[in-house]
PAZASE-840133 format. One record per residue (C-alpha): residue number from 1; y, z, x. Coordinates in nm, 3 decimals. Each point is the difference from the previous one (the first is absolute). Example, Ala and Ser with C-alpha at 12.3 -4.5 7.8 and 13.67 -1.06 7.14 Angstrom:
! residues 2
[node 1,[-0.450,0.780,1.230]] [node 2,[0.344,-0.066,0.137]] 
END
This chain:
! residues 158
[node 1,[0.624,1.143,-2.467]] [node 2,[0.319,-0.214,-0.123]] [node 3,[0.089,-0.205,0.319]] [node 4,[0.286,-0.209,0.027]] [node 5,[0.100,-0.242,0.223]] [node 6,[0.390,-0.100,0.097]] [node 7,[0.191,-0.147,0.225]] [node 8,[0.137,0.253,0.222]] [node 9,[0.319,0.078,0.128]] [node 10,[0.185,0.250,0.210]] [node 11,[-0.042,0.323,-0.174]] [node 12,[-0.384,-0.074,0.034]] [node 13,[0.010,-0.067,0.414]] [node 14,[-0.133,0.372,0.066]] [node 15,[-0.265,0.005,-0.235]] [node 16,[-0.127,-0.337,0.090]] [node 17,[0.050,0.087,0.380]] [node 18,[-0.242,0.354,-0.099]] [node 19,[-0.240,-0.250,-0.184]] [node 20,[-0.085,-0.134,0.349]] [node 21,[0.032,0.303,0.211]] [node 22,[-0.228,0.140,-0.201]] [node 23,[-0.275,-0.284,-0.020]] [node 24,[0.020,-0.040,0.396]] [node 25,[-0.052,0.343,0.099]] [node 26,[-0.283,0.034,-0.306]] [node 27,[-0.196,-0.339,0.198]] [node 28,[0.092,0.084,0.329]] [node 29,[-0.149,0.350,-0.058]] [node 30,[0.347,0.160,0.120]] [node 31,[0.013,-0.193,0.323]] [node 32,[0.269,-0.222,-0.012]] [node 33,[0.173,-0.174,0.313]] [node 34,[0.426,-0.146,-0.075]] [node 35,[-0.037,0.187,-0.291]] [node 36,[0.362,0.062,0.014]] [node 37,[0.113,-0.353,0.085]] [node 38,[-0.229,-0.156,-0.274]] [node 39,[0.120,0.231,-0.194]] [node 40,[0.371,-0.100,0.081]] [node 41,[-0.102,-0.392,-0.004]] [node 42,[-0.125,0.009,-0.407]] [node 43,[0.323,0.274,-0.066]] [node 44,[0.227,-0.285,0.163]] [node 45,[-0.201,-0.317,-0.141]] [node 46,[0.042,0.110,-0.384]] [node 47,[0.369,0.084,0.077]] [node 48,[0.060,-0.313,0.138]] [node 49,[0.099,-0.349,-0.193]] [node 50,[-0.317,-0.227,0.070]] [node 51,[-0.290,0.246,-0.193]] [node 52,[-0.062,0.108,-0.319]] [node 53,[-0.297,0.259,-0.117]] [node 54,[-0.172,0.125,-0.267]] [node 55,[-0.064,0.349,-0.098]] [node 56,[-0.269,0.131,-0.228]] [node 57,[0.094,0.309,-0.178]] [node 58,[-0.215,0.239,-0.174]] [node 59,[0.299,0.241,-0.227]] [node 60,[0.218,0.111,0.230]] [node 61,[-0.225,-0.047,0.282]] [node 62,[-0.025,-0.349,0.259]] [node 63,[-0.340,-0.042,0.069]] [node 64,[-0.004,-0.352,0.176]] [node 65,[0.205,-0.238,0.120]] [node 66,[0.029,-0.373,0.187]] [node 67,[0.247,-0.211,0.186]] [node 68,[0.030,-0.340,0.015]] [node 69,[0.255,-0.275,0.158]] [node 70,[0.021,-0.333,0.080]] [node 71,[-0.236,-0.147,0.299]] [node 72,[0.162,-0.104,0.311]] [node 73,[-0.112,-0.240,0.300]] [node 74,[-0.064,0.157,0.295]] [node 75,[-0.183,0.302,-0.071]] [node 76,[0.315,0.084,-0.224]] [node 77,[0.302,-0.028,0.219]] [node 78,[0.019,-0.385,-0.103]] [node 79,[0.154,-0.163,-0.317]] [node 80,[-0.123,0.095,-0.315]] [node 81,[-0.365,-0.210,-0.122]] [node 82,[0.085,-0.209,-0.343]] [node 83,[-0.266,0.145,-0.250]] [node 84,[-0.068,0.271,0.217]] [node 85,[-0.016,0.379,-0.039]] [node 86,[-0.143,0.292,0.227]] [node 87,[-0.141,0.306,-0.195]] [node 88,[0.166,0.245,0.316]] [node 89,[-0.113,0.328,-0.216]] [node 90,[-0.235,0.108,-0.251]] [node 91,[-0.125,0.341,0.017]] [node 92,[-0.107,0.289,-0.266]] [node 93,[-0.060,0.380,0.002]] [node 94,[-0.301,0.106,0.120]] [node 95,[-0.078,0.201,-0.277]] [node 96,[0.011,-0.307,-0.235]] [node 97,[-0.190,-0.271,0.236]] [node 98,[-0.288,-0.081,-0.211]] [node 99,[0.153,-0.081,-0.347]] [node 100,[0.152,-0.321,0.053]] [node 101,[0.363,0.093,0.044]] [node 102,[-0.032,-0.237,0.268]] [node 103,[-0.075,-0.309,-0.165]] [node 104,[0.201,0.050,-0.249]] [node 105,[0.325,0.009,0.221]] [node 106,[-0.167,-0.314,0.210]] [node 107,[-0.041,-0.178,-0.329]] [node 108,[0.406,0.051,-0.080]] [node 109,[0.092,-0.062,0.368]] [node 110,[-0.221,-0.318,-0.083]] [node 111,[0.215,-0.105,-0.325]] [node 112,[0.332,0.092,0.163]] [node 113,[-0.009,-0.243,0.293]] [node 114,[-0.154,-0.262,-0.209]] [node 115,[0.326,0.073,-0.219]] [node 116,[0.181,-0.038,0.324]] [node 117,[-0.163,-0.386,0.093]] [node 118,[-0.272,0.144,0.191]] [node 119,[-0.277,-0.235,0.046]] [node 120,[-0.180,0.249,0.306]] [node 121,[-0.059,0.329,0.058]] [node 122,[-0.054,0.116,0.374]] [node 123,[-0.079,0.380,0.094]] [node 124,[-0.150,0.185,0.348]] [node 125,[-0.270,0.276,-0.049]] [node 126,[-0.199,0.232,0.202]] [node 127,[-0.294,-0.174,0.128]] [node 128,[-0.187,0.329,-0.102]] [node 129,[0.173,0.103,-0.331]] [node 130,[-0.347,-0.113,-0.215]] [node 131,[0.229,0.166,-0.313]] [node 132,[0.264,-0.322,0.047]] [node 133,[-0.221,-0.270,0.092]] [node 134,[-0.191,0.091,-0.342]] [node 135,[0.379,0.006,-0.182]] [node 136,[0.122,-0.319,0.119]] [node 137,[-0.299,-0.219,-0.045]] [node 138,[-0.050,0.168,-0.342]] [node 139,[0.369,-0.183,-0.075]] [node 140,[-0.119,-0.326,0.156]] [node 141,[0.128,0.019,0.420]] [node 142,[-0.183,-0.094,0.252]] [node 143,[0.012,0.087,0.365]] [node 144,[0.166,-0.303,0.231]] [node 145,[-0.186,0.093,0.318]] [node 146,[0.315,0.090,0.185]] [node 147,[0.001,0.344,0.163]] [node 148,[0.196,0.281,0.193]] [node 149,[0.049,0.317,0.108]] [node 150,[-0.320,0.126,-0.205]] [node 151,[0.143,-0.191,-0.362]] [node 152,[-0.102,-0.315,-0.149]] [node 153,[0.214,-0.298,-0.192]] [node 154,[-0.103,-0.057,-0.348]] [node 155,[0.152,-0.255,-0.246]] [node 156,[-0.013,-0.114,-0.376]] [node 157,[0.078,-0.323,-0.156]] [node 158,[0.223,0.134,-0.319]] 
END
């Protein structure tokens, strides 16, 4: 395995946007509600000006990716959060979960918003993806307590 992790950019959109088709359908054991609007939200979001992501290549091959952007008041439709970031994305094959591919690319989404002035991290998870929860307090987050629509807030002092 010789992973590497970049900054991605437009050419990389599909593969990164397959990255999380793939890991949502693999959890969600095919059944998959929006699909095609979430879908259309992350294709939009990294095309847009106020993200940047990560993908984690394997050769030729992207095998994970994450999203991040600045944190915004108001459940995100408010001005931007000094020191803050939100971690929007951060998915990986299926096929690969299991071998740390996904802390790695935490751990560079980590040291890229520091390198931005990012003193917090914020991110929303399934209240029932156990495979997360275990990810994100291996790295340090902790949940806040706030809750919706079957996700939970969790945050990290950076």
């Amino acid at each position: 395995m010789e992973l590497r992790i970049r900054l991605g950019d437009a050419a990389d959109v599909d593969a990164a946007v397959s990255v999380f088709e793939q890991s949502n359908l693999a959890r969600r054991q095919g059944i998959w509600p929006n699909r095609a609007a979430r879908v259309e939200h992350l294709r939009a979001k990294l095309r847009g000006p106020d993200a940047w992501f990560l993908v984690v290549t394997d050769g030729p091959a992207v095998v994970g990716m994450a999203s991040a952007e600045a944190l915004r008041a108001e459940g995100g439709a408010g001005p931007v959060i000094p020191g803050g970031w939100f971690l929007s994305y951060l998915f990986v094959v299926p096929e690969r979960w299991g071998e740390g591919i996904g802390g790695a690319i935490l751990d560079a989404v980590l040291v890229v918003a520091k390198r931005r002035d990012a003193s917090r991290m914020h991110l929303w998870t399934h209240v029932d993806n156990e495979r997360s929860h275990r990810l994100y307090r291996s790295r340090g987050f902790s949940p806040t307590g706030r809750s919706a629509e079957g996700e939970g807030e969790w945050v990290r002092d950076l």
